[in-house]
DSSP file (Angstrom, degrees, kcal/mol; ACC not computed):
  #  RESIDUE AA STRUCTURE BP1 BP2  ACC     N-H-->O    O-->H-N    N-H-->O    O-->H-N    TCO  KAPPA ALPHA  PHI   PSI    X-CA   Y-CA   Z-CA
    1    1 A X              0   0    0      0, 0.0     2,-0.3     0, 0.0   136,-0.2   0.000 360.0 360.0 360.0 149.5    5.0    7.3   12.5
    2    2 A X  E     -A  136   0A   0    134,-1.1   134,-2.1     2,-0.0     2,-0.5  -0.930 360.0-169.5-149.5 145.4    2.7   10.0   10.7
    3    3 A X  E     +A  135   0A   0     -2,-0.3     2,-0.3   132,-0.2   132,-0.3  -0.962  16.0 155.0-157.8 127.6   -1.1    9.8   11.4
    4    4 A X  E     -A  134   0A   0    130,-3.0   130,-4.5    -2,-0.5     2,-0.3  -0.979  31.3-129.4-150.9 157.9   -3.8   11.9    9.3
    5    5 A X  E     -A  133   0A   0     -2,-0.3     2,-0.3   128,-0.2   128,-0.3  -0.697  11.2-156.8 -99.2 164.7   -7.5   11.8    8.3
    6    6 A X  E     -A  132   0A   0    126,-1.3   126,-2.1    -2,-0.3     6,-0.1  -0.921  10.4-137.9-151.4 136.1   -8.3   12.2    5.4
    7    7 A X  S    S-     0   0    0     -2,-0.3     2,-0.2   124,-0.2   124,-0.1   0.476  75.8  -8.1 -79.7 -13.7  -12.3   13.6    4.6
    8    8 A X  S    S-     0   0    0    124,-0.1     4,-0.5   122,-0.1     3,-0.4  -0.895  81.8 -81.0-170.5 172.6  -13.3   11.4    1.6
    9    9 A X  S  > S+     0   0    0      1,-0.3     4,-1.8    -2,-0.2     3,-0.3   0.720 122.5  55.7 -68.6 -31.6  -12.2    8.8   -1.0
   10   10 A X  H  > S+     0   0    0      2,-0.2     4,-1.5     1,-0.2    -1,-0.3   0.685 109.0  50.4 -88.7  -5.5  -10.6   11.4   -3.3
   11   11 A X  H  > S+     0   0    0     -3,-0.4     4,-1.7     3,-0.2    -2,-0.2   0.612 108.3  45.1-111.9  31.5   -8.7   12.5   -0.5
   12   12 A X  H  > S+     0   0    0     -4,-0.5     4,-2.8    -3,-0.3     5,-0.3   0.887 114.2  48.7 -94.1 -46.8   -7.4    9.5    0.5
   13   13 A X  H  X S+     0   0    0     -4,-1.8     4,-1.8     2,-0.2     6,-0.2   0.940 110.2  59.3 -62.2 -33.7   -6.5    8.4   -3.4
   14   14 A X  H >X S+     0   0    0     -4,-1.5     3,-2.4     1,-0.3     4,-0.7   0.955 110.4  38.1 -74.7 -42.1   -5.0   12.1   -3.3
   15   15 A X  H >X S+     0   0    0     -4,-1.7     4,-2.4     1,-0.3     3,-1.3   0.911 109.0  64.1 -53.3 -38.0   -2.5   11.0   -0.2
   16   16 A X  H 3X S+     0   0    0     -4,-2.8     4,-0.9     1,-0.2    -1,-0.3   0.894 105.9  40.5 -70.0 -21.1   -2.1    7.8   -1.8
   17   17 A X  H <X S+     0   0    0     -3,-2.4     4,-0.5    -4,-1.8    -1,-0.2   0.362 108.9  54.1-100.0  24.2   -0.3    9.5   -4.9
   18   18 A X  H <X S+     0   0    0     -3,-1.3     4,-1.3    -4,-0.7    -2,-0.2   0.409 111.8  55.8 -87.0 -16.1    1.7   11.9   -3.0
   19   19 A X  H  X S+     0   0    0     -4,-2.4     4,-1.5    -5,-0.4    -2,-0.2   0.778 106.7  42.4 -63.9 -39.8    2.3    8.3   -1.6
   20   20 A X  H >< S+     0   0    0     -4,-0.9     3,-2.2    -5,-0.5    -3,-0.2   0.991 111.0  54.6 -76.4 -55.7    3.4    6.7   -5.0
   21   21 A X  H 3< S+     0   0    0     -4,-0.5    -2,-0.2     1,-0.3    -1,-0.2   0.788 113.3  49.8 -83.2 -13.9    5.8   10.1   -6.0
   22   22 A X  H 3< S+     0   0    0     -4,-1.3    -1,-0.3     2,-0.0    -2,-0.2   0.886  93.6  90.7 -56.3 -42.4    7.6    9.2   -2.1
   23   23 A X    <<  -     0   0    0     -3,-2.2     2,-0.3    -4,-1.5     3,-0.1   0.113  66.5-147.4 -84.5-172.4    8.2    5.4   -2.7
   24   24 A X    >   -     0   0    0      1,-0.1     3,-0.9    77,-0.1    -1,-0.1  -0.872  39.1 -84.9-133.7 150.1   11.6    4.1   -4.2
   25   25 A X  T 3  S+     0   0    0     -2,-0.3     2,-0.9     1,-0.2    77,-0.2  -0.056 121.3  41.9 -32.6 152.4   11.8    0.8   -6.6
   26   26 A X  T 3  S+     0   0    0     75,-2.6    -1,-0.2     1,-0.2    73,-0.2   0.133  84.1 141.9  96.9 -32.2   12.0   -1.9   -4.1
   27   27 A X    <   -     0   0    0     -3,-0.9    76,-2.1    -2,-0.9     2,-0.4  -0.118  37.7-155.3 -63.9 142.7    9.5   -0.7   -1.6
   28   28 A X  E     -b  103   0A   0     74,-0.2    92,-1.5    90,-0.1     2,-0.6  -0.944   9.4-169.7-136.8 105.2    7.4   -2.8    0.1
   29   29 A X  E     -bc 104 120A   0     74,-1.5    76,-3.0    -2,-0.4     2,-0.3  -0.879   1.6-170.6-124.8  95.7    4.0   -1.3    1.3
   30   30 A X  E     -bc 105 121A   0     90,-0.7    92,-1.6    -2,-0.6     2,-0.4  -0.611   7.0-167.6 -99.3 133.7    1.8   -3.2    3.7
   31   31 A X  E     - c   0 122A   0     74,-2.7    77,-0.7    -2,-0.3    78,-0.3  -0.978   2.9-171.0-139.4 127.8   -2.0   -1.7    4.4
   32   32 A X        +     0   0    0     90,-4.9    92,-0.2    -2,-0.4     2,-0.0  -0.493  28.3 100.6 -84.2 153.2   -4.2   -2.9    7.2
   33   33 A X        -     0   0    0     -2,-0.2    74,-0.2    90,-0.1     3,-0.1  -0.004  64.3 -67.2 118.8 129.4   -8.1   -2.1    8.0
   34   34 A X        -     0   0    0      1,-0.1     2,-0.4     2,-0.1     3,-0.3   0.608  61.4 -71.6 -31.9-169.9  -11.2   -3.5    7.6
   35   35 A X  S    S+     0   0    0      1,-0.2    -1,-0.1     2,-0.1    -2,-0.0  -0.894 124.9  22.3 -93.4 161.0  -13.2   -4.3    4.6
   36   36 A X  S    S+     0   0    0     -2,-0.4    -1,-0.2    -3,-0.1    -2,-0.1  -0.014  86.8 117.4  93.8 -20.8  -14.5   -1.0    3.3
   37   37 A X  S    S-     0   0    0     -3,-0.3    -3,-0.1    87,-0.1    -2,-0.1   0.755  89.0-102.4 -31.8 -35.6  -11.7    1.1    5.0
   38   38 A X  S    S+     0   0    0     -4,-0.2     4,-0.3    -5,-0.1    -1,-0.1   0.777  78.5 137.1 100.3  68.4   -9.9    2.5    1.4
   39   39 A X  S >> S+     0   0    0      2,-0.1     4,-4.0     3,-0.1     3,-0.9   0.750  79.4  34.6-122.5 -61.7   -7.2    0.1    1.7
   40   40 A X  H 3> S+     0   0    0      1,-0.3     4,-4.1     2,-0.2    16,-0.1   0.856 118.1  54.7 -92.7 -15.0   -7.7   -0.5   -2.6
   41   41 A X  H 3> S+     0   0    0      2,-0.2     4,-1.4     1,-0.2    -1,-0.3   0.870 105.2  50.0 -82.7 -21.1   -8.6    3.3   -3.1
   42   42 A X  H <> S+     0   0    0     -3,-0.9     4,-2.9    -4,-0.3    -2,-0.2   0.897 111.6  51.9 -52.5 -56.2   -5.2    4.3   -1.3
   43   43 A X  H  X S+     0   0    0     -4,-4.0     4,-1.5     2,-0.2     5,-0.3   0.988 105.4  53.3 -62.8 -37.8   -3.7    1.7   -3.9
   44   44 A X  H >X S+     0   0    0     -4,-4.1     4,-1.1     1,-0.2     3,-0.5   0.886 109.2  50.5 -48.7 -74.8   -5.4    3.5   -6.8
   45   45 A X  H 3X S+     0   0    0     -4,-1.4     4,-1.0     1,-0.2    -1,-0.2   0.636 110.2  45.6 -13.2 -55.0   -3.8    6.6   -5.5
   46   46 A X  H >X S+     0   0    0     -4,-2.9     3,-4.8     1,-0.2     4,-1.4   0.994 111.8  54.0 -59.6 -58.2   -0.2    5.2   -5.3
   47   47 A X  H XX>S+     0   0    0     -4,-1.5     5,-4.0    -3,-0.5     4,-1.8   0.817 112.9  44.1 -39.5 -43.7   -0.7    3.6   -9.0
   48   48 A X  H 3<5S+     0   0    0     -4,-1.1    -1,-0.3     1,-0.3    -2,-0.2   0.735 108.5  57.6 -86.4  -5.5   -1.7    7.3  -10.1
   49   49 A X  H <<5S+     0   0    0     -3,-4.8    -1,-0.3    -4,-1.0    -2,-0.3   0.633 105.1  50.5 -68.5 -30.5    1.3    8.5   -8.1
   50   50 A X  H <<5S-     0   0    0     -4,-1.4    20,-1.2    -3,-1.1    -2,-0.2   0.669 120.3-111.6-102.1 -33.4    3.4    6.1  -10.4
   51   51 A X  T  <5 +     0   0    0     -4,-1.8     2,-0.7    -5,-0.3    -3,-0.2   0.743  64.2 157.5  91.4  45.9    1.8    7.6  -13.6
   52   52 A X      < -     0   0    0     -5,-4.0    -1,-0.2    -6,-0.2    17,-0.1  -0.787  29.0-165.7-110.3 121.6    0.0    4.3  -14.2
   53   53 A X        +     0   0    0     -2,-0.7    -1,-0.1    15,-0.1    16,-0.1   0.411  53.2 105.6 -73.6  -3.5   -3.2    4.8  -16.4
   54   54 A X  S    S-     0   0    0     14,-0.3     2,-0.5    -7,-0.1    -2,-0.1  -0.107  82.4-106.6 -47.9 156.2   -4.7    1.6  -15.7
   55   55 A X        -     0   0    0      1,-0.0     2,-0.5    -8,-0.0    -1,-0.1  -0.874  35.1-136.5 -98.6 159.1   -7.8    1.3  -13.5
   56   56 A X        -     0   0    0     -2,-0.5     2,-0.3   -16,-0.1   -12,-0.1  -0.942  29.6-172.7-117.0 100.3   -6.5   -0.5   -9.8
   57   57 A X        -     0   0    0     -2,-0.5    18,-0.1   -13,-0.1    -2,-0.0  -0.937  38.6 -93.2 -89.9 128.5   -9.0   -3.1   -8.7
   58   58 A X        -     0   0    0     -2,-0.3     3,-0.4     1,-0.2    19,-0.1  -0.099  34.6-152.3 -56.0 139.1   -9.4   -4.9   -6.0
   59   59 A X     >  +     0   0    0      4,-0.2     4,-3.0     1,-0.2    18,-0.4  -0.121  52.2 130.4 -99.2  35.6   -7.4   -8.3   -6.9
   60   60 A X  T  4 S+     0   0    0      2,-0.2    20,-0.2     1,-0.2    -1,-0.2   0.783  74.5  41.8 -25.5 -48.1   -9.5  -10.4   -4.6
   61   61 A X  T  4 S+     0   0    0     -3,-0.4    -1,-0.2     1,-0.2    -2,-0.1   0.797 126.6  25.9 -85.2 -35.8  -10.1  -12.9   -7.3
   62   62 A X  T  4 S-     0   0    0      1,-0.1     2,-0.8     3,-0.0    -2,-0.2   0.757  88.2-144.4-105.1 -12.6   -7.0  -13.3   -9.0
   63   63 A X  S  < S+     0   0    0     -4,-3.0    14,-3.1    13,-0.1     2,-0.4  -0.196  76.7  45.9 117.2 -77.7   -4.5  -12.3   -6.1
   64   64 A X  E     -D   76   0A   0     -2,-0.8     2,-0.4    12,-0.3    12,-0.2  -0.985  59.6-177.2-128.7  96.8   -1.7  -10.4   -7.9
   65   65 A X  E     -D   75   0A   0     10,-3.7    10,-2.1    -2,-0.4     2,-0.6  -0.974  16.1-146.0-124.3 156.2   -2.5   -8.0  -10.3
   66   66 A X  E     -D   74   0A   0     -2,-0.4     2,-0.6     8,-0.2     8,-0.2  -0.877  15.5-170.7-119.2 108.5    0.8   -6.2  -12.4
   67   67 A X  E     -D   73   0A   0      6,-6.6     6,-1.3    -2,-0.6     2,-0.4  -0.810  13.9-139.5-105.1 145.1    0.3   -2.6  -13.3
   68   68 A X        +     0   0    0     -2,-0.6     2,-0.3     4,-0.2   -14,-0.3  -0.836  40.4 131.8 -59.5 114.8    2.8   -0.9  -15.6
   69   69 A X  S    S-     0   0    0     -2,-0.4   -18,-0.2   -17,-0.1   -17,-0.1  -0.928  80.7 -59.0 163.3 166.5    3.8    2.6  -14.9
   70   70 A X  S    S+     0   0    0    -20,-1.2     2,-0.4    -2,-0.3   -19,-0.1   0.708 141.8  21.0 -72.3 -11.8    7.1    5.0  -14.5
   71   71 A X  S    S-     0   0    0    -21,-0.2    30,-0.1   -46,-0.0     2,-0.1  -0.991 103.3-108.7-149.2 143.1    7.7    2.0  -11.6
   72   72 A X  E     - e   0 101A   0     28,-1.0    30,-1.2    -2,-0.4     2,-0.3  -0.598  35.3-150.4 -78.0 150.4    5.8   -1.6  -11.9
   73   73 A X  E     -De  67 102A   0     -6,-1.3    -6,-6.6    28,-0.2     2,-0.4  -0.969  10.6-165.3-130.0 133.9    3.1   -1.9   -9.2
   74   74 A X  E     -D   66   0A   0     28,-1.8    30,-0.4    -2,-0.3     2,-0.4  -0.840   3.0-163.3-148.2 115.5    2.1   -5.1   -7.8
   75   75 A X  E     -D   65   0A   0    -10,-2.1   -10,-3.7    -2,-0.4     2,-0.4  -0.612   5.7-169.4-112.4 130.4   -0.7   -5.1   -6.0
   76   76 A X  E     -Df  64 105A   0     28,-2.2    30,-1.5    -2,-0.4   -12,-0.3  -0.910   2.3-172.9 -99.1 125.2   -1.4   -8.1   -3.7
   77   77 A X        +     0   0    0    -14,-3.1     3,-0.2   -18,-0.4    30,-0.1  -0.996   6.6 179.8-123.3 142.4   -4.8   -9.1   -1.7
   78   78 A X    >   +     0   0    0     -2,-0.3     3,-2.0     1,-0.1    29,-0.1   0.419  42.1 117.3-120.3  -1.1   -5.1  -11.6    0.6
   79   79 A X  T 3  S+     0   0    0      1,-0.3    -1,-0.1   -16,-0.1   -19,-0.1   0.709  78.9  38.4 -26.1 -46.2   -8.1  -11.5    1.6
   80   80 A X  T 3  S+     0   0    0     -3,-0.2     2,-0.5   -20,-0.2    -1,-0.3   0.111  96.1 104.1-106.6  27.3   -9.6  -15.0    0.4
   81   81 A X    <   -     0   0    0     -3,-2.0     6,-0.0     1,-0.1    -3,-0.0  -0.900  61.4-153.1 -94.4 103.3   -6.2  -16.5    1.4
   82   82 A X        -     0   0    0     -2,-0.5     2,-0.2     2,-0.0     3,-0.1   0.395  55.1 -33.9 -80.9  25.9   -6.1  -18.6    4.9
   83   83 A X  S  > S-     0   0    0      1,-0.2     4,-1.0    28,-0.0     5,-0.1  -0.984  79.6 -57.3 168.8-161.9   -2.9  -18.5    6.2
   84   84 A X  H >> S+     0   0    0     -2,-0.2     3,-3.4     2,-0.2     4,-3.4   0.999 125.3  52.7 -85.0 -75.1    1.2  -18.4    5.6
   85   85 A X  H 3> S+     0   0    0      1,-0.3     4,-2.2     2,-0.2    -1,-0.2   0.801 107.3  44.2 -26.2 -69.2    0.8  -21.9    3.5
   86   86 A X  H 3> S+     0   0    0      1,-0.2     4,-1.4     2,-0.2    -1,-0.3   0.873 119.2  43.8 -58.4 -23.4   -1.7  -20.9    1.2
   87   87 A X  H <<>S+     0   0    0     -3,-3.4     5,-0.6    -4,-1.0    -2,-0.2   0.873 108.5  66.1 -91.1 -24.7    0.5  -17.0    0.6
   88   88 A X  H ><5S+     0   0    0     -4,-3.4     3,-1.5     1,-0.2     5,-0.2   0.885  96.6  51.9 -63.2 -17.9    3.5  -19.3    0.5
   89   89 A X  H 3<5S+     0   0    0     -4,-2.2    -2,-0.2    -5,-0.4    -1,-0.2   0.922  93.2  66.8 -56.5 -56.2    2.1  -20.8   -2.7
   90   90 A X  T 3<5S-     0   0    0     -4,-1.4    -1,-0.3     1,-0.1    -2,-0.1   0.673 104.1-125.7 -48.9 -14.3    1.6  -17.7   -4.6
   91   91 A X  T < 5 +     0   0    0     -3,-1.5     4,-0.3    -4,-0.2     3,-0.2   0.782  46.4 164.8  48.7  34.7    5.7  -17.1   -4.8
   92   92 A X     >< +     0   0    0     -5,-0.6     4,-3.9     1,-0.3    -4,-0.1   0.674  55.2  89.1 -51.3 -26.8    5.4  -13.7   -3.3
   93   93 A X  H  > S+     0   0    0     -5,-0.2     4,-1.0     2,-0.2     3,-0.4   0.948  85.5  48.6 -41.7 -76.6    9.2  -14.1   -2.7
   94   94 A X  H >4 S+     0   0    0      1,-0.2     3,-1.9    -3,-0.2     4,-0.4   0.480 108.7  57.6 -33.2 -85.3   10.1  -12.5   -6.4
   95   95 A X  H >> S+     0   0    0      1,-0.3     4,-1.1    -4,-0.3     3,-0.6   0.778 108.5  43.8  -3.3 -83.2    7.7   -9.6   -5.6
   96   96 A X  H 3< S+     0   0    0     -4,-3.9    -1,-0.3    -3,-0.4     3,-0.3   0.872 125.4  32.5 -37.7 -47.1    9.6   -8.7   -2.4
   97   97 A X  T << S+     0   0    0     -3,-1.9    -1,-0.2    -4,-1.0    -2,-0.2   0.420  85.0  86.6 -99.8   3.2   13.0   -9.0   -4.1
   98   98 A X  T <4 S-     0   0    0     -3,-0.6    -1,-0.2    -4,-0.4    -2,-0.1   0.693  73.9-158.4 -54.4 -42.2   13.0   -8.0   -7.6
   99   99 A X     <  +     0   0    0     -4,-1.1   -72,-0.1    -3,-0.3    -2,-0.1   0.682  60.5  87.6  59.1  17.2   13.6   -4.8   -6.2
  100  100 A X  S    S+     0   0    0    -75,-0.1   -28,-1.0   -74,-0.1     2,-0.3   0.176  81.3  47.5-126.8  20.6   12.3   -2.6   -9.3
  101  101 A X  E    S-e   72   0A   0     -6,-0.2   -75,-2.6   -30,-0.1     2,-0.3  -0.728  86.8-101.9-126.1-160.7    8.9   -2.2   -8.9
  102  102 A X  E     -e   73   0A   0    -30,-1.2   -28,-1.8    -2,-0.3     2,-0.5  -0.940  28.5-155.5-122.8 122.2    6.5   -1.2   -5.8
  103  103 A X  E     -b   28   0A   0    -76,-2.1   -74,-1.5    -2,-0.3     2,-0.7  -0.916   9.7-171.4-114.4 121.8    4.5   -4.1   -3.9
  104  104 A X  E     -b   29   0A   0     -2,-0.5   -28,-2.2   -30,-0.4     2,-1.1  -0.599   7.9-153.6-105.5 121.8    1.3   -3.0   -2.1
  105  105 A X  E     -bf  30  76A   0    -76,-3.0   -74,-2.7    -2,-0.7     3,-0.4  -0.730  10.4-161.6-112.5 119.2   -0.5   -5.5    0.2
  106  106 A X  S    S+     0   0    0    -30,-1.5   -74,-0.1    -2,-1.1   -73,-0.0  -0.300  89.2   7.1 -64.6 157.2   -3.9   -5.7    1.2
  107  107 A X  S    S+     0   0    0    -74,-0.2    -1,-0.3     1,-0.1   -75,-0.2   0.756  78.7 165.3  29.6  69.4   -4.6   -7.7    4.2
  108  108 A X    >   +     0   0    0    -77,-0.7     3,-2.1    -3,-0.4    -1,-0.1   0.545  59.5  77.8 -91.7 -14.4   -0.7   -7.8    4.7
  109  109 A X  G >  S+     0   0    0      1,-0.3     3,-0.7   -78,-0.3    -1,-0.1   0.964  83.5  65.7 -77.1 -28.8   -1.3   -9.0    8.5
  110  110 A X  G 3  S+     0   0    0      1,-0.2    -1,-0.3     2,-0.1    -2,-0.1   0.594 102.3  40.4 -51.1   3.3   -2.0  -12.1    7.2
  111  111 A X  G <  S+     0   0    0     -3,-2.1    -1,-0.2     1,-0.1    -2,-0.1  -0.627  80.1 128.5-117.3  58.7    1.5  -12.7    5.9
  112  112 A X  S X  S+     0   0    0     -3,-0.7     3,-1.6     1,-0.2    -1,-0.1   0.948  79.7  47.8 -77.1 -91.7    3.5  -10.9    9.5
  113  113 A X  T 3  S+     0   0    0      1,-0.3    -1,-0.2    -4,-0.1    -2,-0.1   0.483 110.7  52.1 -96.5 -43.8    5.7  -13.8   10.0
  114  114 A X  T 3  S+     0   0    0      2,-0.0    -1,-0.3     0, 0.0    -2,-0.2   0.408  89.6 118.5 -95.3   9.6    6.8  -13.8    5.8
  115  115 A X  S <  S-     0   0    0     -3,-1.6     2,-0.1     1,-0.1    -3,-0.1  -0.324  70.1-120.2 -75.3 171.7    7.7  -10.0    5.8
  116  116 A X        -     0   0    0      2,-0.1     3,-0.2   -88,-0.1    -1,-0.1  -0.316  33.7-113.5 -75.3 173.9   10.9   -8.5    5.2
  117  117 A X  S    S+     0   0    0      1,-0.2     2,-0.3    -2,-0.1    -2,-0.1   0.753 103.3  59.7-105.2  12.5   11.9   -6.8    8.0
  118  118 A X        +     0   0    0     22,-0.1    -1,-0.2     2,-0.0    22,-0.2  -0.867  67.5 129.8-136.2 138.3   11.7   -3.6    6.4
  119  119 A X        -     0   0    0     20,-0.4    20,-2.4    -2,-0.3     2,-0.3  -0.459  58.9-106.1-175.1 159.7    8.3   -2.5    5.0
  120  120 A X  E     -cG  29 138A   0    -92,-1.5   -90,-0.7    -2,-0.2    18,-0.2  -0.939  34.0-153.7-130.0  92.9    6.0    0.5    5.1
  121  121 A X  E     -cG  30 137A   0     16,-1.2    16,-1.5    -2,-0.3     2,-0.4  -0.432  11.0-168.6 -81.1 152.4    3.2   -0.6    7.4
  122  122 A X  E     -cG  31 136A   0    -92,-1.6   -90,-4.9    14,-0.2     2,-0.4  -0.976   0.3-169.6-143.1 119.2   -0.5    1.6    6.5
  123  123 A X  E     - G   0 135A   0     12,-1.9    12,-0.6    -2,-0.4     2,-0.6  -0.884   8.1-162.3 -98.3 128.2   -3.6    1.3    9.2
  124  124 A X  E     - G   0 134A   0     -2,-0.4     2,-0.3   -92,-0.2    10,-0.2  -0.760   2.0-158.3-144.7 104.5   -6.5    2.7    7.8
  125  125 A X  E     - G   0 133A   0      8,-2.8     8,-1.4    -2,-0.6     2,-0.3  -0.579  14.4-130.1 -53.4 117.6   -9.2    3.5   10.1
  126  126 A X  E     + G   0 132A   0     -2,-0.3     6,-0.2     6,-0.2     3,-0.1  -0.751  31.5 168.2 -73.9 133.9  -13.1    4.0    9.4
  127  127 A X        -     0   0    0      4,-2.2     5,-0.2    -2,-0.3    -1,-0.2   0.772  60.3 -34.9 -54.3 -70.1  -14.0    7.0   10.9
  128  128 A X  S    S-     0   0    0      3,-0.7    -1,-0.0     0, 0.0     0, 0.0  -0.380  90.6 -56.5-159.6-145.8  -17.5    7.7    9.5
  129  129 A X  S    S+     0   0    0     -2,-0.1     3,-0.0    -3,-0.1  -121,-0.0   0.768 131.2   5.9 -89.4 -20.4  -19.0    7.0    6.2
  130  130 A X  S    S+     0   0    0   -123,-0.1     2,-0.1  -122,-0.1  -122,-0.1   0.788 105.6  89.0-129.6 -36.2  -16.7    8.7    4.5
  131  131 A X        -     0   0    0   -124,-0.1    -4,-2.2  -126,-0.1    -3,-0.7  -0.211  54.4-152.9 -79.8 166.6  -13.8   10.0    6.4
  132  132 A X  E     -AG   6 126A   0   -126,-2.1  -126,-1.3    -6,-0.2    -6,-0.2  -0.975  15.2-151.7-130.9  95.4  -10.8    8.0    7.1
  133  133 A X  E     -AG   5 125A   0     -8,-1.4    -8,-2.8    -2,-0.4     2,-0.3  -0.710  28.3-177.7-124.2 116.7   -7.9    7.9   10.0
  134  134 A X  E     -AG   4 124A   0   -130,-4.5  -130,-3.0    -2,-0.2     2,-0.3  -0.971   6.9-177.0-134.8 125.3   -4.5    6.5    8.1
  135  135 A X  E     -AG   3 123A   0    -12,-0.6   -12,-1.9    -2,-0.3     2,-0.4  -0.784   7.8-161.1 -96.6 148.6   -1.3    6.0   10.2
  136  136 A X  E     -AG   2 122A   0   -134,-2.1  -134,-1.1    -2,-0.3     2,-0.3  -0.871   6.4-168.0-116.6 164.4    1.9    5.0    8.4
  137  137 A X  E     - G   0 121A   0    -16,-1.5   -16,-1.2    -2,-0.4     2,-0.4  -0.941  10.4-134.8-137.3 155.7    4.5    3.5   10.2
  138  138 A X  E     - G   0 120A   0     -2,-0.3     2,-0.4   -18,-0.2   -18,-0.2  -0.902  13.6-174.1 -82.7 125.3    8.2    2.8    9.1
  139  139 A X        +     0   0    0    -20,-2.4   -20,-0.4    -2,-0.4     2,-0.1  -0.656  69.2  15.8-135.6  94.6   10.0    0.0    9.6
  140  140 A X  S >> S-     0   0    0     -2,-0.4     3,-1.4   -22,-0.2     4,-0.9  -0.145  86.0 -94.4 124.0 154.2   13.4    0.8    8.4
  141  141 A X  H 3> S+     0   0    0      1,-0.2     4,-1.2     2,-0.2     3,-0.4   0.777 118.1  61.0 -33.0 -52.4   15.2    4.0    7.7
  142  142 A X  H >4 S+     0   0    0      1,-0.3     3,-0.6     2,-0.2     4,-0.2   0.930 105.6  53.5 -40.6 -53.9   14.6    4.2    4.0
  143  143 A X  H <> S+     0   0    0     -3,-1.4     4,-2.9     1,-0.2     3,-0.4   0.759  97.4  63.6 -60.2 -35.5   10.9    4.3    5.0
  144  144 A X  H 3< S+     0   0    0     -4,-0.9    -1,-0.2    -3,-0.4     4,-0.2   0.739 100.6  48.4 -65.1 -25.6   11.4    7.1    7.3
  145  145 A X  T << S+     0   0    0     -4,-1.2     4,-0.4    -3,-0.6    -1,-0.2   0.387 105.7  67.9-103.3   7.7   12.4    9.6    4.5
  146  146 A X  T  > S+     0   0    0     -3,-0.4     4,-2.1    -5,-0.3    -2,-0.2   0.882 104.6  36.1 -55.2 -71.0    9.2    8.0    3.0
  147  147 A X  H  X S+     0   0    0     -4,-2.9     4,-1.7     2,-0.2    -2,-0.2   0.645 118.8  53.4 -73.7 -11.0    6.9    9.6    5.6
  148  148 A X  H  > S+     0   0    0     -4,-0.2     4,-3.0     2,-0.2    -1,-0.2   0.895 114.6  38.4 -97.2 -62.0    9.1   12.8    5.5
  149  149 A X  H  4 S+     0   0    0     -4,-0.4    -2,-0.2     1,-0.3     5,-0.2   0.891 115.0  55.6 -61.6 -43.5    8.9   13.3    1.6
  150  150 A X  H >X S+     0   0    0     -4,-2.1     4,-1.6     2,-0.2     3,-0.6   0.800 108.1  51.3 -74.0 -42.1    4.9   12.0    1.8
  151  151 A X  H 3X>S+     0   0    0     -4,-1.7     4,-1.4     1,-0.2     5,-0.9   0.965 108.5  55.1 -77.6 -23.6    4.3   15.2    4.6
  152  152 A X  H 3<5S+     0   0    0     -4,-3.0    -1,-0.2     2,-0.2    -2,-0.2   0.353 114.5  32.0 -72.9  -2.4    5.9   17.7    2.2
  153  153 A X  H <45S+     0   0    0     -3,-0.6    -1,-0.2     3,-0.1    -3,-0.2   0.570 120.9  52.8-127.2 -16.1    4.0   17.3   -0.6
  154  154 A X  H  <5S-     0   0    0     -4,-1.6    -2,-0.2    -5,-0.2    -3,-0.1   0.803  95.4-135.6 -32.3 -44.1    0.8   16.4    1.4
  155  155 A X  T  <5 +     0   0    0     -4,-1.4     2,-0.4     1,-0.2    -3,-0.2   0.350  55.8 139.7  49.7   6.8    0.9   19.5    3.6
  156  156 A X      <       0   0    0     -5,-0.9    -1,-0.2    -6,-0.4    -2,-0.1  -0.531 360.0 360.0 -92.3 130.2    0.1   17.6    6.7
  157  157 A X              0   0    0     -2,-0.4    -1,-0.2    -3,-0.1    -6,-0.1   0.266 360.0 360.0-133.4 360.0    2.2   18.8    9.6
């Protein structure tokens, strides 16, 4: 587990693309935290981490949006979804198991029960107005040289 603030929205996007140049193909990155938390500005970060030059929007409306970049990013929100039924619909499976791109989930605790059982969980705390309390956790090994590789080019000790 690794647990940092971070003082504003550009430096949460920057951890989130010291975030992107940590993941591997396959990785499956579930983020928690209210609305307004930085939950889609973390995912901009990864995206720019990935060297993808699109802009990263929240995908409230459509769901699933597919970015292009040195690894596909596929960014999930679940927000207006209410429960396992309705996220089984979307086919979320291929995401998870395609295994060459990166999948990032908003509001992933609604879908606990449909994870794999290893995942890169992100809590992202309001602080204040601007600052930001983000714990990762790992859950599996792979993910642990995740957080390792993410404090070394962060600085955050």
């Amino acid at each position: 587990m690794f647990t940092t603030i971070t003082e504003n929205p550009e430096a949460t996007k920057q951890l989130g693309g010291n975030l992107g140049r940590s993941l591997f193909p396959g990785s499956i990155v579930t983020l928690v935290g209210e609305l307004g938390s930085g939950k889609t500005t973390l995912v901009q970060g990864i995206g720019q981490g990935l060297g993808i030059n699109n802009i990263i929007k929240s995908p409230s409306f459509v769901i699933i949006h597919e970015y292009s970049g040195r690894v596909p990013l596929y960014h999930l929100d679940l927000y207006r979804l209410a429960g396992t039924e309705e996220i089984s619909s979307l086919g979320y499976e291929e995401y998870f198991y395609e295994k060459n791109g990166i999948v990032a989930i908003e509001w992933a605790e609604k879908m606990k029960d449909l994870l794999p059982p290893e995942f890169l969980k992100i809590k992202l705390e309001i602080v204040n107005l601007s600052k930001r309390k983000i714990t990762l956790e790992s859950h599996g090994l792979s993910y642990n040289k995740v957080i390792e590789k993410l404090k070394r080019l962060s600085c955050f000790y």
